[in-house]
N, C-alpha and C positions, 0 to 999 in steps of 0.2 A: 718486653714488647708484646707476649702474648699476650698478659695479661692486661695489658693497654688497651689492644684489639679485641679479646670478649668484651671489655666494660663498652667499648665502645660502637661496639655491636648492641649489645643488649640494650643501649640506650638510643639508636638508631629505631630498633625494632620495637620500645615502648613509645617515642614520639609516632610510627606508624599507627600502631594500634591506638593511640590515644585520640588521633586524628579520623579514622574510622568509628571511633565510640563516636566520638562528636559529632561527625557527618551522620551518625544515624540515628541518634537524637535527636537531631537537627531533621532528619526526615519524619521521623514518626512525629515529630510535632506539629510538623504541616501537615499529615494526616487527617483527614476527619475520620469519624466515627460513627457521626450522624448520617441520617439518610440526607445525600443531596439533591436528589431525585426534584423537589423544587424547584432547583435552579437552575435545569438543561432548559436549554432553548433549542428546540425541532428546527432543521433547515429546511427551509424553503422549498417544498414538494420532497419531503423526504418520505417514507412509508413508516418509521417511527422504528428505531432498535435499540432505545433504552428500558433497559432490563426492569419489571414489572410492568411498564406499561407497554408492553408491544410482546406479538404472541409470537414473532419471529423466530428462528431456529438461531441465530447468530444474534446475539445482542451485546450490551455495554454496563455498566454504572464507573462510578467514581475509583473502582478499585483495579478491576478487570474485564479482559473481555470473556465472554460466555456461550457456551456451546450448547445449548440443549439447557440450560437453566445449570449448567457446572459448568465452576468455573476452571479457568484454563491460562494456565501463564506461557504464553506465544513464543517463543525461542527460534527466530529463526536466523539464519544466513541469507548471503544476498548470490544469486547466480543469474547470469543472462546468458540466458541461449542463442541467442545469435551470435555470441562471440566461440559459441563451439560447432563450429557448422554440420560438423560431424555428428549428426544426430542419434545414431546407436550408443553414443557415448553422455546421452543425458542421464539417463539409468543407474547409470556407474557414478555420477555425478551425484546426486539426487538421494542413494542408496550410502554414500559416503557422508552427506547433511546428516542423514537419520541416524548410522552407527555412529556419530559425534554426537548424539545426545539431543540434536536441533529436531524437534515437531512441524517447523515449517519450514519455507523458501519466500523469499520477495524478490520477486522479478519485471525487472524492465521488459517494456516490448517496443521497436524501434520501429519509428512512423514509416523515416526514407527507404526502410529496409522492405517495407511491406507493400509502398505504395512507388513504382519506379517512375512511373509517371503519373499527370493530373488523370486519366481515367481508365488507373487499374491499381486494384487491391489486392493481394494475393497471401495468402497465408499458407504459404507452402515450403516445403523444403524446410531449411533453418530456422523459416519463419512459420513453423505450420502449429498453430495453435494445438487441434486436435488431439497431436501426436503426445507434443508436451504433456496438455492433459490427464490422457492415458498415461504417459509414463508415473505421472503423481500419484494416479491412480490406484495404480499398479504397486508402488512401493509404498503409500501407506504416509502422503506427507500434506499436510494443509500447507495451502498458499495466497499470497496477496501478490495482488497482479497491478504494473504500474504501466499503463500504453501508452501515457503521457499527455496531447500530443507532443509536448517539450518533453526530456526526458534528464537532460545535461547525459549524465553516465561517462564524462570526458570522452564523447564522441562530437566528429563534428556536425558542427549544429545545433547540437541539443540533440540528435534525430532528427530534423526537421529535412525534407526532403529538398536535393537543392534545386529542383525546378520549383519551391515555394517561395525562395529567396526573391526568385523574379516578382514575386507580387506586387503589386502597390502600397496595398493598407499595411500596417507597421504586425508585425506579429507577434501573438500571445496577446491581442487583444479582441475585441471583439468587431472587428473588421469586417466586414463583411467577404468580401473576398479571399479572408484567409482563414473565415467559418467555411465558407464550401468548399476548402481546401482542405481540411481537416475532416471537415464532417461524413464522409465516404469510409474513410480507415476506421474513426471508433464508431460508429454505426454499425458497420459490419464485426469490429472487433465484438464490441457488447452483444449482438447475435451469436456470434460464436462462441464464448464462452458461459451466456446466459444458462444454457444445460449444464453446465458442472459446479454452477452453487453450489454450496451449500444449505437442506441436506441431499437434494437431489442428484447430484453426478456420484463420483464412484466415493470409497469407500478410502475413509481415513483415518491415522491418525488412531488406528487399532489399541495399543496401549495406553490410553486417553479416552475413548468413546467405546460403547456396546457394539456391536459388529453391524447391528440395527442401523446406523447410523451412516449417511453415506455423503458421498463432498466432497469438493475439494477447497473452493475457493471462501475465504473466510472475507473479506475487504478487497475494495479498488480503490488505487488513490486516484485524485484529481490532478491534474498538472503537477509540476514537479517547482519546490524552492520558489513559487509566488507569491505575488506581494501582492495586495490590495490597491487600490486607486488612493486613498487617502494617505498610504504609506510611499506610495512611488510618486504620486502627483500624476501620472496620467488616467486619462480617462477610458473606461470599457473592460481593465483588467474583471472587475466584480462580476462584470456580463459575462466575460469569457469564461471565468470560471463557472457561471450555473446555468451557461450553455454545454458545457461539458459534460456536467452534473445531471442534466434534464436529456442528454444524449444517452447518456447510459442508463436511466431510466427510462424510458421511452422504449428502448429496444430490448429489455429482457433485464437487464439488472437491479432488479428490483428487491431480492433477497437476501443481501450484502451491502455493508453500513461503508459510507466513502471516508477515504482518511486523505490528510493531509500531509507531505512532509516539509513544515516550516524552515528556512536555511537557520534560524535560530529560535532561541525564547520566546520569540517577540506575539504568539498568539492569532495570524494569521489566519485568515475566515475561521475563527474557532466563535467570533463574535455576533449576534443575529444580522438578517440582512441576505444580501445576495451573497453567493459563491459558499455559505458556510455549509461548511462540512459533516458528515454525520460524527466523527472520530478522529 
C-alpha cells in the first residue's frame, strides 16, 4: 500500500508540473518581444503614459508598469478603509501588506459613505482621505485608488448613496440627473487626492525606488465591472464612463494612467473611442 501511494503521488505531482510547463509555454508564446508601442491607442483626452513616448513619472508598455523609466512588478492586496472605522488601525493594516511581501494596496472609496446627502461631501472620519494618505505615506506603500462612483465591494448599492435611488434617470449611465449626483463626490475626491501622485506626495515604495523619489498614488480606476453600450445594449454607458474619466482630469488627476477592472476577458473600453481607458 505504501508503495502504491508514492507511485501515485509521484504521478499526481508530474501531471501537476507538467500542466504548469504547458501553461507557461503557452504564456511566453503569446508573449511578444517586439516593440508594440505601434499599436496603443491614446484615450480620448488622456495626457499620454505609454512608456517612450510620454515623459511622465508613471507610465506602461506591453510588459509592465513603470516607475521612473524602471520597471516595477505591482503586488498588491486589496483593503478598504471604511470597513475599519477605527482609524488608528489602518497603519497596522497597511504595515502588515508590506511585511507580506506586497508594494502596494488597491482600494475602494464608498460614494454613500462620503456623500450623506445630495449637498454634502465629506471626507472625514473613516472616510478621510487625507489621513489614509499619510498613513501610505508614512509606511512606505504605492497605491491604486478606486472611488467608483459604483463600486459593487458586496456593499449595498454598489456605494451608491440611497437618496440617488430616488432619482429619475437610470444609473451608471449618463443621465443627466445622476451626473450631478455624482459629480460633487469625485470632483472633490480627484482635488483631494490630486497632491499625492505620484511623484509628488510622500515617499514610497523605499526598497524599489531612490529615496529621491516621492508618491503615493500610481492609477485610478474608472467605474468598477462596466460594460460598454454595444455590449449591454444601452445607451450613454461610453458617456458615463468619459465623464468620469474627464472628472478626474479636469480636477488634478492628470499625473496617473486610469485602469479598468473588466468583470471578465472580454476587453472593455480597452478599445478606441469613448470611456477608453489609459491601463
Amino acid at each position: 500500500m505504501r508503495k502504491f501511494l508514492g507511485l501515485f503521488l509521484a504521478y499526481q505531482v508530474s501531471q501537476i508540473l507538467g500542466f504548469y510547463a504547458a501553461s507557461s509555454q503557452a504564456l511566453e508564446a503569446r508573449q511578444s518581444f517586439q516593440d508594440e508601442s505601434g499599436t496603443y491607442v491614446l484615450p480620448v483626452g488622456s495626457p499620454d503614459f505609454y512608456n517612450g513616448q510620454s515623459n511622465a513619472s508613471v507610465t506602461f508598455d506591453q510588459h509592465s508598469l513603470l516607475l521612473d523609466g524602471k520597471r516595477v512588478m505591482f503586488f498588491s492586496g486589496e483593503f478598504h478603509p471604511f470597513r475599519l472605522p477605527a482609524t488608528e488601525l489602518w497603519r497596522d493594516v497597511l504595515e502588515k501588506f508590506k511585511a507580506s511581501g506586497f508594494n502596494g494596496v488597491s482600494v475602494y472609496w464608498h460614494w454613500g459613505l462620503s456623500a450623506p446627502n445630495p449637498k454634502e461631501v465629506r471626507f472625514t472620519e473613516h472616510n478621510d482621505l487625507a489621513k489614509f494618505f499619510q498613513v501610505a505615506k508614512e509606511v512606505g506603500i504605492l497605491v491604486i485608488v478606486r472611488p467608483g462612483p459604483y463600486i459593487n465591494a458586496e456593499v449595498a448599492a454598489g456605494g451608491l448613496p440611497g437618496w440617488s435611488t430616488n432619482l429619475p434617470g437610470l444609473a451608471r449611465t449618463n443621465a443627466t440627473d445622476y451626473r450631478d449626483a455624482w459629480y460633487p463626490y469625485l470632483s472633490e475626491f480627484a482635488k483631494q487626492t490630486a497632491p499625492f501622485q505620484y511623484p509628488d506626495g510622500p515617499v514610497i515604495a523605499l526598497a524599489l525606488l531612490p529615496k529621491s523619489h516621492t508618491g503615493t498614488f500610481v492609477a485610478i480606476q474608472s467605474e468598477n465591472e462596466y460594460l460598454t453600450s454595444a455590449t449591454a445594449h444601452i445607451t450613454g454607458l461610453n458617456e458615463h464612463m468619459q465623464a468620469i474619466i474627464d472628472t478626474y482630469r479636469s480636477n488634478g488627476l492628470t499625473k496617473i494612467p486610469t485602469i479598468h477592472n473588466d468583470r471578465n476577458a472580454g476587453g472593455q473600453y480597452s478599445q478606441p473611442g469613448l470611456g477608453k481607458v489609459d491601463l
